[in-house]
C-alpha positions as YAML, in Angstrom:
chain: A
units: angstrom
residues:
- id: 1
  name: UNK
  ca: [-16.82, -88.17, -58.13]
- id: 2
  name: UNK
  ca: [-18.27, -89.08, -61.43]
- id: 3
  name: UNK
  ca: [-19.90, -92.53, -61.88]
- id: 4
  name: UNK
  ca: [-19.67, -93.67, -65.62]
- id: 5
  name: UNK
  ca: [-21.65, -95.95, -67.82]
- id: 6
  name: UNK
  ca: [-21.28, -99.21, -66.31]
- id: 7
  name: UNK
  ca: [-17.62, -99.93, -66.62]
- id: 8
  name: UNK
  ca: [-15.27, -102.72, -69.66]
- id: 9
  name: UNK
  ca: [-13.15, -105.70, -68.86]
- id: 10
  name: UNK
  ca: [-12.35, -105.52, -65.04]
- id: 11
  name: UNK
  ca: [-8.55, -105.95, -64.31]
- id: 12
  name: UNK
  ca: [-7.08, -106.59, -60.81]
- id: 13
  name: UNK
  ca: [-7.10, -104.41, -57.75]
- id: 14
  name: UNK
  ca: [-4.18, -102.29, -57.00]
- id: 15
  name: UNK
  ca: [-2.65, -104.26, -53.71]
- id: 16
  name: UNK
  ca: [-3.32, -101.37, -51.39]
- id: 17
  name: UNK
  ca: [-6.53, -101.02, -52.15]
- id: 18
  name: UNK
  ca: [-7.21, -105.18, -51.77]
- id: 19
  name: UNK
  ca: [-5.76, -104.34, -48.46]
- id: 20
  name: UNK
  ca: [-8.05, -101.41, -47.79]
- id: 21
  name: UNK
  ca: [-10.75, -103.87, -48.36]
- id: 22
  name: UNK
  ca: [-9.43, -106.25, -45.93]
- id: 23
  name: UNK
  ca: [-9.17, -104.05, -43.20]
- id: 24
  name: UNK
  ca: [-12.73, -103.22, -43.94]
- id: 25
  name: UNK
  ca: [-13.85, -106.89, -43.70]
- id: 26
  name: UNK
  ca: [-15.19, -106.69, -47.31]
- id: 27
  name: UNK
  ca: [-12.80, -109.09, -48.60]
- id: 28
  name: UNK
  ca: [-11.07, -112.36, -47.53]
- id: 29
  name: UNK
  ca: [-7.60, -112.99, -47.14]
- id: 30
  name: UNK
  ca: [-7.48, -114.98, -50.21]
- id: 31
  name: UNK
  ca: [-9.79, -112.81, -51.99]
- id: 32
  name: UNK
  ca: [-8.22, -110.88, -55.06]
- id: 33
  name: UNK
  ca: [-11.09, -108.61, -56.26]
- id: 34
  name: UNK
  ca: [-11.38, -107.23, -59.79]
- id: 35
  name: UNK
  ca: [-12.36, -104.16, -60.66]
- id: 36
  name: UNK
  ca: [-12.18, -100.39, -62.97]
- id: 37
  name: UNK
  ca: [-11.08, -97.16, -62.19]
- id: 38
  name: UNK
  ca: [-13.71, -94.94, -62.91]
- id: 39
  name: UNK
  ca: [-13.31, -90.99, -64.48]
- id: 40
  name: UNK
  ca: [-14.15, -89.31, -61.32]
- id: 41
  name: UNK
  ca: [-12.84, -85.63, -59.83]
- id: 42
  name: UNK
  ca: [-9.66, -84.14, -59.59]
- id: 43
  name: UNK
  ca: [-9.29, -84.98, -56.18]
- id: 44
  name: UNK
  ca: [-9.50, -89.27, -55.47]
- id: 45
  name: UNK
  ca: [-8.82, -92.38, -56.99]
- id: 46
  name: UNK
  ca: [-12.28, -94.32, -57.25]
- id: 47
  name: UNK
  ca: [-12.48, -97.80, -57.86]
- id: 48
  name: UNK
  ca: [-16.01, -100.07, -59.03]
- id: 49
  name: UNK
  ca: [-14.53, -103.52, -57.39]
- id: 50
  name: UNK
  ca: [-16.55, -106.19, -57.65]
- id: 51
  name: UNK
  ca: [-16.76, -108.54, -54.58]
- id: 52
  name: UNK
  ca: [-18.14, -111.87, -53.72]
- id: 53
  name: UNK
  ca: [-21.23, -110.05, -52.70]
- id: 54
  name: UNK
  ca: [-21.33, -107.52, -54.88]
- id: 55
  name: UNK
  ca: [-20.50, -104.48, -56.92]
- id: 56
  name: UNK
  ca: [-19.13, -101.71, -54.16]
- id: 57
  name: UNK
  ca: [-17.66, -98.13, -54.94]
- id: 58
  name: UNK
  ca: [-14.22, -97.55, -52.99]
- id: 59
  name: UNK
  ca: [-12.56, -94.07, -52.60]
- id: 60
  name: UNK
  ca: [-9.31, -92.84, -52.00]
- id: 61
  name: UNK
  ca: [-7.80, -89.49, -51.64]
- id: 62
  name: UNK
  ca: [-4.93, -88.03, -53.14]
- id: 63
  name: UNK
  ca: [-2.58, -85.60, -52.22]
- id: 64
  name: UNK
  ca: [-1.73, -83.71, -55.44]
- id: 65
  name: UNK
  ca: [-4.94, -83.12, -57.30]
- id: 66
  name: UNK
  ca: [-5.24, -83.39, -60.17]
- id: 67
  name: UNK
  ca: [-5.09, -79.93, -61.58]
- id: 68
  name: UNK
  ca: [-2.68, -77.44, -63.59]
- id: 69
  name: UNK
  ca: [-2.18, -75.90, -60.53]
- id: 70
  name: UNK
  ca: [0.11, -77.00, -57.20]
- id: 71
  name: UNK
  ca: [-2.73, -78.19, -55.25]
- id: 72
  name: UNK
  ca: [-1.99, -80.07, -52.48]
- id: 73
  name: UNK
  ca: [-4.22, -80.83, -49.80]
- id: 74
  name: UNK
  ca: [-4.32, -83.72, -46.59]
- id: 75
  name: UNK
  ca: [-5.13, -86.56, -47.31]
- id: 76
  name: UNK
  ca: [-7.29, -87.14, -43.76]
- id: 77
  name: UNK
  ca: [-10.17, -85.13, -45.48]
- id: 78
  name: UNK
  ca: [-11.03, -88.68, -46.09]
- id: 79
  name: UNK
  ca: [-11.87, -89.52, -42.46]
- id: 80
  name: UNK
  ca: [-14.52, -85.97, -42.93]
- id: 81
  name: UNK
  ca: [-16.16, -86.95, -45.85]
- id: 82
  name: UNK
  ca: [-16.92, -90.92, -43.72]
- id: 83
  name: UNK
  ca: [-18.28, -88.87, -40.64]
- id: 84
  name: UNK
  ca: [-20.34, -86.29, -43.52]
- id: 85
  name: UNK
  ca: [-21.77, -89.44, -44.81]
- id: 86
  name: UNK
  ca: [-22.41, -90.86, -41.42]
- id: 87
  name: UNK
  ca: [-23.95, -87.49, -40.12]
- id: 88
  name: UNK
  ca: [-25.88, -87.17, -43.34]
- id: 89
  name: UNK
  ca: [-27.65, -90.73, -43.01]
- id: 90
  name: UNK
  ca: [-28.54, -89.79, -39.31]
- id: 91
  name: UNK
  ca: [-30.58, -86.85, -40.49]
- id: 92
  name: UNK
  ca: [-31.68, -87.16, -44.35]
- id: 93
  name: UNK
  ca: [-30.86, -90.51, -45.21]
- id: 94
  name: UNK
  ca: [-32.40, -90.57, -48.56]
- id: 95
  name: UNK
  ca: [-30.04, -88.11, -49.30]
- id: 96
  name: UNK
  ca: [-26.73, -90.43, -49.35]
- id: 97
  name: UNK
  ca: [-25.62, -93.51, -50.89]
- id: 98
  name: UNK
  ca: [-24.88, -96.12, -48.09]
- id: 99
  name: UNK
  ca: [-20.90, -96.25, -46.27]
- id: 100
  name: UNK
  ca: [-20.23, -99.82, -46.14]
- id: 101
  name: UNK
  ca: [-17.16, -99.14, -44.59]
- id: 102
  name: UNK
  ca: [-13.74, -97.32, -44.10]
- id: 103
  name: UNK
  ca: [-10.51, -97.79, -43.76]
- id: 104
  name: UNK
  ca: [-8.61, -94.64, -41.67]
- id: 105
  name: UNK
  ca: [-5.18, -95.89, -42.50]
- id: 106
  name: UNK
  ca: [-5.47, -96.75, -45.98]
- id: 107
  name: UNK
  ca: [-7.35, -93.09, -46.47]
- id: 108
  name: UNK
  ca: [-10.22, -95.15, -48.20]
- id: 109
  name: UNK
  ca: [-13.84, -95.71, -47.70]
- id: 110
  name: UNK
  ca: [-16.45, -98.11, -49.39]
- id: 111
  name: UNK
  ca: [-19.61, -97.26, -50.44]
- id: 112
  name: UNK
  ca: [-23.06, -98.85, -52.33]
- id: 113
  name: UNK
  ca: [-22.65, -99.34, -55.80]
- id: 114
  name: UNK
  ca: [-25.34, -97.02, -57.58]
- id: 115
  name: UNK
  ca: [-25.71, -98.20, -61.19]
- id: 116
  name: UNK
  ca: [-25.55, -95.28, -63.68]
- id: 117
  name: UNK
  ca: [-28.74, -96.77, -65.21]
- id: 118
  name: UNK
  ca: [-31.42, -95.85, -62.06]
- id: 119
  name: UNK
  ca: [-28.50, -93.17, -60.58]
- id: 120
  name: UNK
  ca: [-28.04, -90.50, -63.44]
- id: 121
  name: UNK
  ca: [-25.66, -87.53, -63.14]
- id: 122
  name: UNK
  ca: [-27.22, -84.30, -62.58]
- id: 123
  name: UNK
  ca: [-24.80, -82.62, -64.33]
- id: 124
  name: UNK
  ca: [-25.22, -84.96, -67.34]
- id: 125
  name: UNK
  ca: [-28.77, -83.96, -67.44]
- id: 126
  name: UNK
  ca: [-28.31, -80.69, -67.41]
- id: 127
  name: UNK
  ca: [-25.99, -80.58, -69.93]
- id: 128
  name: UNK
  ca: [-28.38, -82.52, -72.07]
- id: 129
  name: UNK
  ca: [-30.72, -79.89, -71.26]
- id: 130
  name: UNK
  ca: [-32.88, -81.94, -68.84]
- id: 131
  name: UNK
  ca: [-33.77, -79.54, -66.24]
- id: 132
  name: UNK
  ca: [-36.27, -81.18, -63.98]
- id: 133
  name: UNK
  ca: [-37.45, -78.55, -61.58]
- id: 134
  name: UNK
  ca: [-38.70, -81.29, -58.72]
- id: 135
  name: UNK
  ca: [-35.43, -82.42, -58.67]
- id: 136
  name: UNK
  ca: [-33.80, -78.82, -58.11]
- id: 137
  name: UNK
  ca: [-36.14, -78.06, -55.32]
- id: 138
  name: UNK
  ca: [-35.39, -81.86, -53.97]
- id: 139
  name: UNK
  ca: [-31.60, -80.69, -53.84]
- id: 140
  name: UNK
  ca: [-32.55, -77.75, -52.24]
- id: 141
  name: UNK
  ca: [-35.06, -79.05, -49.59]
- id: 142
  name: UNK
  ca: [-32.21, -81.74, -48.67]
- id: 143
  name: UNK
  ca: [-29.47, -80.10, -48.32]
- id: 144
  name: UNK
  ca: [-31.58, -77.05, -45.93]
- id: 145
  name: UNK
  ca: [-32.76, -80.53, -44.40]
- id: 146
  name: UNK
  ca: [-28.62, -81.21, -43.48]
- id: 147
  name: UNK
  ca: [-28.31, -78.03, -42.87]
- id: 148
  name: UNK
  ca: [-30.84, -77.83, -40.41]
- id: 149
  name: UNK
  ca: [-30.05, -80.56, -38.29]
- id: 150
  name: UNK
  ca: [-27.12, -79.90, -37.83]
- id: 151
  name: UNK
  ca: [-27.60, -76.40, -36.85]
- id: 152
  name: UNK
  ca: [-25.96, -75.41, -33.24]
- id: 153
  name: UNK
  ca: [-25.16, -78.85, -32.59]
- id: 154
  name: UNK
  ca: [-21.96, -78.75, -30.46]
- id: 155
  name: UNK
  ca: [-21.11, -82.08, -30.84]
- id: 156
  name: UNK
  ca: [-20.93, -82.08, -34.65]
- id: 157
  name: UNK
  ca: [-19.09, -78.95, -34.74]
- id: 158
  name: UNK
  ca: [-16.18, -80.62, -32.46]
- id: 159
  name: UNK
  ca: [-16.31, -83.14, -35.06]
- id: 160
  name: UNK
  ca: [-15.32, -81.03, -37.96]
- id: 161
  name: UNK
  ca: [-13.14, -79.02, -36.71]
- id: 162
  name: UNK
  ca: [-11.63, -78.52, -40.38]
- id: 163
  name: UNK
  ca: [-10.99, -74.76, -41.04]
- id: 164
  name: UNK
  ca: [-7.31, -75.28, -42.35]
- id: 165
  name: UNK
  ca: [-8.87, -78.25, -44.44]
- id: 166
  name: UNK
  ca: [-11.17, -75.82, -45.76]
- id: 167
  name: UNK
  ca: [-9.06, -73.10, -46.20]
- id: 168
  name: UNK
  ca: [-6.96, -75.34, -48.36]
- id: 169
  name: UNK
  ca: [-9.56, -77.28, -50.45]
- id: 170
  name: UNK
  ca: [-11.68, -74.25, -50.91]
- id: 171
  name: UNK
  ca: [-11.38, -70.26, -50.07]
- id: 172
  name: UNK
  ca: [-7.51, -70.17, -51.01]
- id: 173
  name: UNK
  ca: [-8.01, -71.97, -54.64]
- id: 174
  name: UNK
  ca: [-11.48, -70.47, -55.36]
- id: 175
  name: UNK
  ca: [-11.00, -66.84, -53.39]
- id: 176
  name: UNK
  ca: [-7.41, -66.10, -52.33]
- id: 177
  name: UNK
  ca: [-6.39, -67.63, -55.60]
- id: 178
  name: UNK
  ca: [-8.68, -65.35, -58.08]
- id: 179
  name: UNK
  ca: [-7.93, -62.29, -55.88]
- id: 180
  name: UNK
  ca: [-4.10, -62.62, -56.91]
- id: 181
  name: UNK
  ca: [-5.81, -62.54, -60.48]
- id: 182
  name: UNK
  ca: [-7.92, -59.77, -60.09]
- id: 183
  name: UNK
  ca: [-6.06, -57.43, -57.90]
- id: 184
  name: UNK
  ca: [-8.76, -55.08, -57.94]
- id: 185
  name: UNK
  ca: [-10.95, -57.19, -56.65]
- id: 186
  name: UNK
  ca: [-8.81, -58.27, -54.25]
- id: 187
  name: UNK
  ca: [-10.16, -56.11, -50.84]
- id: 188
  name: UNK
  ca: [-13.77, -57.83, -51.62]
- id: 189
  name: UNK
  ca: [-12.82, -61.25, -52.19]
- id: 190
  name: UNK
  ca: [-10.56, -61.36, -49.11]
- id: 191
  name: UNK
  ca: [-13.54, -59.47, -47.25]
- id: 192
  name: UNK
  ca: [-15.86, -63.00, -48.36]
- id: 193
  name: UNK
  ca: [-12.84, -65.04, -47.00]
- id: 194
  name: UNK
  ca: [-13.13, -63.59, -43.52]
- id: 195
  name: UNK
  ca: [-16.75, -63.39, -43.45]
- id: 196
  name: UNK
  ca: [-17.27, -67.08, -44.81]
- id: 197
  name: UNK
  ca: [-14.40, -68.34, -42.49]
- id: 198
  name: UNK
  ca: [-15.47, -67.01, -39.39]
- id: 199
  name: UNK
  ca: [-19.12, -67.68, -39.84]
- id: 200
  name: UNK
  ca: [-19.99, -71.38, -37.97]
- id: 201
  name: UNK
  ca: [-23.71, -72.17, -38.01]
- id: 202
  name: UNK
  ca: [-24.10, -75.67, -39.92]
- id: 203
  name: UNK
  ca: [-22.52, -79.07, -41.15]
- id: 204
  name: UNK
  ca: [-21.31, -77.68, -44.64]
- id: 205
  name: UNK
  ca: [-20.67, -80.23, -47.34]
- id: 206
  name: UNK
  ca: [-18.14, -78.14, -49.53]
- id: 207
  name: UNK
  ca: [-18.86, -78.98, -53.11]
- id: 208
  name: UNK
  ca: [-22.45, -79.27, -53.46]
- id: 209
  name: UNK
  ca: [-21.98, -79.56, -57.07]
- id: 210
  name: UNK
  ca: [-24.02, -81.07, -60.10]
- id: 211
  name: UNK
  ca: [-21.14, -83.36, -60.37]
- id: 212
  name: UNK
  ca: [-21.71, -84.54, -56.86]
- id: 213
  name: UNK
  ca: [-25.56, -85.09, -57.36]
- id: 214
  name: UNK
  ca: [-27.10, -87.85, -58.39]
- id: 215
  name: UNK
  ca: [-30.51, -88.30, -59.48]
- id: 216
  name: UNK
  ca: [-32.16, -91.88, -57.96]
- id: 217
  name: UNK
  ca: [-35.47, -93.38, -58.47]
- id: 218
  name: UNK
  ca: [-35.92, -92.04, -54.57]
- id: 219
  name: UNK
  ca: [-34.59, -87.83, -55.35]
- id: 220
  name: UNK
  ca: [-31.28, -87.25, -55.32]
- id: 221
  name: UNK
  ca: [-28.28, -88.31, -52.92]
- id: 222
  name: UNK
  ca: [-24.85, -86.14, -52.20]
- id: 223
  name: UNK
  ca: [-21.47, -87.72, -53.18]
- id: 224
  name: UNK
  ca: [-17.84, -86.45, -52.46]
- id: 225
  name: UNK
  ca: [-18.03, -84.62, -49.11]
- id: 226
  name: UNK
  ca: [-14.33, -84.75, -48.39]
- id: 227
  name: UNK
  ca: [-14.86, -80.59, -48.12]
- id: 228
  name: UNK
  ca: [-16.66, -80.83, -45.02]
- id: 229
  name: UNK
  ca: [-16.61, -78.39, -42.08]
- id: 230
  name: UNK
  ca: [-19.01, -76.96, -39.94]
- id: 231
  name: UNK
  ca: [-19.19, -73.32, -40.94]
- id: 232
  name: UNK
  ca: [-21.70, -71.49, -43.52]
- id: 233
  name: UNK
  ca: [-24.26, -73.01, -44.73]
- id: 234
  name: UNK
  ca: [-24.04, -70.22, -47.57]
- id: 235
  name: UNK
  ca: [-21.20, -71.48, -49.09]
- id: 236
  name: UNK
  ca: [-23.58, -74.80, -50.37]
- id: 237
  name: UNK
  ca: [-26.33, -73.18, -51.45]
- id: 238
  name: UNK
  ca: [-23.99, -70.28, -53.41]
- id: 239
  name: UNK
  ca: [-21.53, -73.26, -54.62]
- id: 240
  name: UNK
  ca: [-24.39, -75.65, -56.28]
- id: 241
  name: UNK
  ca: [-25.78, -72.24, -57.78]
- id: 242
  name: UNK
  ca: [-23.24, -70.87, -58.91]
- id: 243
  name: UNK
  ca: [-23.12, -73.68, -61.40]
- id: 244
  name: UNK
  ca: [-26.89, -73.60, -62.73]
- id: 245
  name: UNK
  ca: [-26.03, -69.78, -64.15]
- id: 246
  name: UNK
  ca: [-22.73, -71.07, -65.62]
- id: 247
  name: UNK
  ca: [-24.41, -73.89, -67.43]
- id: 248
  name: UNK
  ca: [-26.48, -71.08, -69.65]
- id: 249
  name: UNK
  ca: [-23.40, -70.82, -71.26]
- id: 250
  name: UNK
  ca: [-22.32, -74.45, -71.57]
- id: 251
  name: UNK
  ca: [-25.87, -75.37, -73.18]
- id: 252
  name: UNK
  ca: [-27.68, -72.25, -74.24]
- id: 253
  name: UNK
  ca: [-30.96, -73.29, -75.77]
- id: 254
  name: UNK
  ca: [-31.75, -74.60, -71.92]
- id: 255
  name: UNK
  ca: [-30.74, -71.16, -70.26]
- id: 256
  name: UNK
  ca: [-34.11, -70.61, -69.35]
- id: 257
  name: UNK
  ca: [-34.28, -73.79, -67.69]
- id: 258
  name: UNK
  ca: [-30.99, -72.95, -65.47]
- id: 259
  name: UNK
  ca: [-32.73, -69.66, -64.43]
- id: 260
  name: UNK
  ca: [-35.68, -71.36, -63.61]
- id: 261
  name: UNK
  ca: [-34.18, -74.26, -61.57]
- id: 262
  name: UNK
  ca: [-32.25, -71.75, -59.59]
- id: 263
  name: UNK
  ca: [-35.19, -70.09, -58.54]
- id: 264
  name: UNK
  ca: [-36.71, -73.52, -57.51]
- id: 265
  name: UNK
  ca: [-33.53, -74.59, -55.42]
- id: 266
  name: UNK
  ca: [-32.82, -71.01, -53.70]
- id: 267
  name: UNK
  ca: [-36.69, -71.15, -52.83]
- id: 268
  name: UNK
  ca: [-36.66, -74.66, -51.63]
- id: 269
  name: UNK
  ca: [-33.57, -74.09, -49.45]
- id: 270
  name: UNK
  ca: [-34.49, -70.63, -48.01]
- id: 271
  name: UNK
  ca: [-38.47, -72.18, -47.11]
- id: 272
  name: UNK
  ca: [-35.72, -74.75, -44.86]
- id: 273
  name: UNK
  ca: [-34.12, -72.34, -43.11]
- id: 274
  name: UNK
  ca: [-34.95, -72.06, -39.41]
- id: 275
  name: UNK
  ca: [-31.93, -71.51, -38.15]
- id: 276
  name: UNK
  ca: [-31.13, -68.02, -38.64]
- id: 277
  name: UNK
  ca: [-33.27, -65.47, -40.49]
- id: 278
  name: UNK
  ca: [-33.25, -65.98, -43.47]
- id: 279
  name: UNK
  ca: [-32.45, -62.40, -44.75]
- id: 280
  name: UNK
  ca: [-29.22, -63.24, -43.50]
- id: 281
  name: UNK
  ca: [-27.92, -66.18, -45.49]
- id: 282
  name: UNK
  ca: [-29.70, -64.95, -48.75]
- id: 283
  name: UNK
  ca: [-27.24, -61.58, -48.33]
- id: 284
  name: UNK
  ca: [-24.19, -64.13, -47.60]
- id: 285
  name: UNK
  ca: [-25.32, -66.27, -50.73]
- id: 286
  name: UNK
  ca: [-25.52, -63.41, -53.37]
- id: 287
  name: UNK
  ca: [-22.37, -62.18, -52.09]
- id: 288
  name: UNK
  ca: [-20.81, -65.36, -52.45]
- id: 289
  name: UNK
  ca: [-21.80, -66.14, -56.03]
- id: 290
  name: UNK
  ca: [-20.15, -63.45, -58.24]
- id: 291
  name: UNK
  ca: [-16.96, -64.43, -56.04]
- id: 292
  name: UNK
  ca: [-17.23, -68.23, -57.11]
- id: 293
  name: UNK
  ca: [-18.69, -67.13, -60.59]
- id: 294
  name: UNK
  ca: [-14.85, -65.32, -61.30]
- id: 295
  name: UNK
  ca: [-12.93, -68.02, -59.46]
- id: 296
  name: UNK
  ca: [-14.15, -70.92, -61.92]
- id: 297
  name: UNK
  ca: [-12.70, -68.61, -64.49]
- id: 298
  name: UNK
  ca: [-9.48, -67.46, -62.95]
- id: 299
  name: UNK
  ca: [-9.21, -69.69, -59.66]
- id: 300
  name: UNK
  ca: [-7.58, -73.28, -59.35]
- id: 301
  name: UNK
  ca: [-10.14, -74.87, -60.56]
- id: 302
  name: UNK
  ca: [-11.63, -73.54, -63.26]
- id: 303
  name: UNK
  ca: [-14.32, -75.22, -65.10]
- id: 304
  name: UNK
  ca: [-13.65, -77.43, -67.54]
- id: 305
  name: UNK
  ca: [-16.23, -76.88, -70.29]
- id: 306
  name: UNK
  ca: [-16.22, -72.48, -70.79]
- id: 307
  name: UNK
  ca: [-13.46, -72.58, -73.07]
- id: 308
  name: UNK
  ca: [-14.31, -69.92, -75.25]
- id: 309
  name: UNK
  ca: [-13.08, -66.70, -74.60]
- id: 310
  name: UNK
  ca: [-15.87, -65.14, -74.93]
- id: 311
  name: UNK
  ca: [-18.11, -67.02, -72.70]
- id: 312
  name: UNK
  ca: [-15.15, -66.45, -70.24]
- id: 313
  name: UNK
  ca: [-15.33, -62.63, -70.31]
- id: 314
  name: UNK
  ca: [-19.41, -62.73, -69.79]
- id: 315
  name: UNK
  ca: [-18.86, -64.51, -66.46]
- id: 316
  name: UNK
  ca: [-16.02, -62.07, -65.75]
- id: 317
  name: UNK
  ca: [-17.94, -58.70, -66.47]
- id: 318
  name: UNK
  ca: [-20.47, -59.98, -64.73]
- id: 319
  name: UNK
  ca: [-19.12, -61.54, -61.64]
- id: 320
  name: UNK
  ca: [-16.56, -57.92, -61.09]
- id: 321
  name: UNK
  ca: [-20.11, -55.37, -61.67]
- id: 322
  name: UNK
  ca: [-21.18, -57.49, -58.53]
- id: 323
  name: UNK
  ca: [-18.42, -57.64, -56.58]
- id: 324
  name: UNK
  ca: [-18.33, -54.23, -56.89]
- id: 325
  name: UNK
  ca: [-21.97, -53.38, -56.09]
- id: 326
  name: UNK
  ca: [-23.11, -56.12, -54.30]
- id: 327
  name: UNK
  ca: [-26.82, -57.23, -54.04]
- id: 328
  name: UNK
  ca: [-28.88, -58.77, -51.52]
- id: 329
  name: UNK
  ca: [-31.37, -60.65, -53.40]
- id: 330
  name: UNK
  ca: [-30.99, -64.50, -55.22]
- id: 331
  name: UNK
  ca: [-33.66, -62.83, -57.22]
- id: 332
  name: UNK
  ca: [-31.65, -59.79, -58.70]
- id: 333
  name: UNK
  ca: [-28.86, -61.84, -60.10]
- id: 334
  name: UNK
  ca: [-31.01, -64.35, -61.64]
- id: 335
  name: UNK
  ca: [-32.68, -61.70, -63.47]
- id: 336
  name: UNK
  ca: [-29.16, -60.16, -64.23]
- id: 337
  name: UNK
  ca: [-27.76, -63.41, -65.71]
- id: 338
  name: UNK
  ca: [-31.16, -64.27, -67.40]
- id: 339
  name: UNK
  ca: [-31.21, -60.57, -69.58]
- id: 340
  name: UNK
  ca: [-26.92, -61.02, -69.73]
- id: 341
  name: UNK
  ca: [-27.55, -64.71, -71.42]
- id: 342
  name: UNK
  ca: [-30.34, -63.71, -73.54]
- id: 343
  name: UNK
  ca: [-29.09, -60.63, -74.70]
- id: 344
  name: UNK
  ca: [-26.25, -63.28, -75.39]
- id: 345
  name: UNK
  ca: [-27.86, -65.67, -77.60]
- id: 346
  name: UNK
  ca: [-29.28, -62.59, -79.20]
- id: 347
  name: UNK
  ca: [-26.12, -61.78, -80.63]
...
């Protein structure tokens, strides 16, 4: 979900959403809000409405995303991402934006406007080459924070019972999906399927994501948890850093920055972990990555700004040689991608 500059001319509600709001009791019956759709992900409509009392953010999910690809996913991964949000708030709640409500039937939920003026985009900054490393160990204290508390807690687990969500939204477009495009890979990246599936420790929110951060006046908060499952916690950490090394190639001259905030994060997280030892999820993490690092090449959901060739084949030579001899340490691919990019900008 990506908030924009603070939106034009407001035009009316889509009925179903005015509804939506209704059955929230955040608007009257005569009420007929007005509002702008906002350039968000692939996966929701999302909605700045402005109410009597306010400015509120209201999300909806679709079924089709919106993708090249047939991807279609359930639409009740909106009723995960309201409990995420809830269970979030309960544990780290300077971490979220505030629910203000949510509407099962209508698959919609309302949340606190956060103006794009005090709330930036990490993923903005980054690609501006504003790497603030207190606010890449923030993300990673926070989300070990989540992670922790949630951590053997029966309850929450019965909760999120979502593994065929999860399978859907995430290891058979980013995994499944890139081992039918590198059949050679294939074994390995169907080996991280099982392991990842079948491994249930934590609350995991499913796209930590620069896109999905954003940077308050307070740290920053987690958007877009409609991914959530309890499972491994090493799919968060290896998601949100998978995308620091692939932003040395979207803005080069701040490489060095990337490297450096993913050694702040990783170190922030791991110092969080209690749960387990944390040998353990730093193996699970670095085997994760080069598996992510192919599949936003060659998955479902590729990213949107690698579009030269070139850049495209790094990532891929570099995500197979590690796939193929795997490492153990966050440390040893950051170092690998660091001499890769240089070498890189070299040329």
């Amino acid at each position: 979900m990506t908030p924009p500059t603070e939106p034009p001319d407001a035009s009316p509600v889509p009925a179903d959403l005015v509804e939506s709001l209704r059955r929230m009791g955040l608007a009257g019956d005569s009420d007929e809000p007005l509002g702008v759709p906002l350039a968000g992900g692939v996966s929701s409509d999302i909605w700045r409405i402005d109410l009597a009392s306010g400015p509120v953010c209201v999300k909806r999910a679709l079924q089709q995303l919106k993708v090249a690809a047939d991807w279609q996913v359930p639409v009740e991964r909106n009723l995960y991402e309201v409990r995420w949000f809830k269970t979030a708030a309960a544990m780290v709640p300077e971490a979220v934006p505030k629910l203000l409500g949510h509407d099962e039937e209508g698959g919609a939920f309302a949340m606190a406007w956060l103006p794009p003026d005090r709330f930036r985009l990490w993923k903005a900054e980054l690609h501006a080459g504003r790497v603030d490393l207190e606010t890449a160990r923030a993300v990673g204290g926070r989300l070990a924070a989540i992670h922790a508390a949630t951590a053997g807690d029966e309850e929450i687990r019965r909760a999120f019972l979502t593994d065929e969500l999860f399978h859907a939204i995430r290891l058979e477009p980013y995994l499944e999906a890139t081992a039918r495009a590198h059949a050679d890979c294939a074994d390995r990246l169907h080996e991280l399927v099982r392991i990842t599936a079948s491994t249930k420790l934590a609350l995991v929110h499913g796209d930590v994501s620069p896109k999905n951060i954003l940077v308050g006046p307070d740290g920053p908060l987690f958007i877009d948890a409609e991914c959530a499952w309890y499972g491994d916690p090493a799919f968060d950490l290896a998601f949100c850093l998978n995308h620091l090394l692939l932003k040395c190639l979207w803005t080069p001259d701040a490489s060095k920055g990337f490297i450096a905030a993913f050694r702040a994060l990783s170190e922030s997280y791991l110092a969080g972990v209690d749960w387990e030892p944390r040998p353990d999820i730093e193996a699970r993490t670095v085997h994760l990555l080069p598996g992510l690092m192919l599949a936003r090449i060659d998955g479902k959901s590729p990213v949107e700004y690698l579009t030269e060739e070139s850049d495209r084949d790094k990532v891929r030579s570099f995500a197979r040689s590690f796939l193929a001899e795997p490492v153990d340490s966050l440390a040893a691919i950051a170092d690998a991608w660091d001499r890769e990019t240089a070498e890189g900008q070299k040329g």
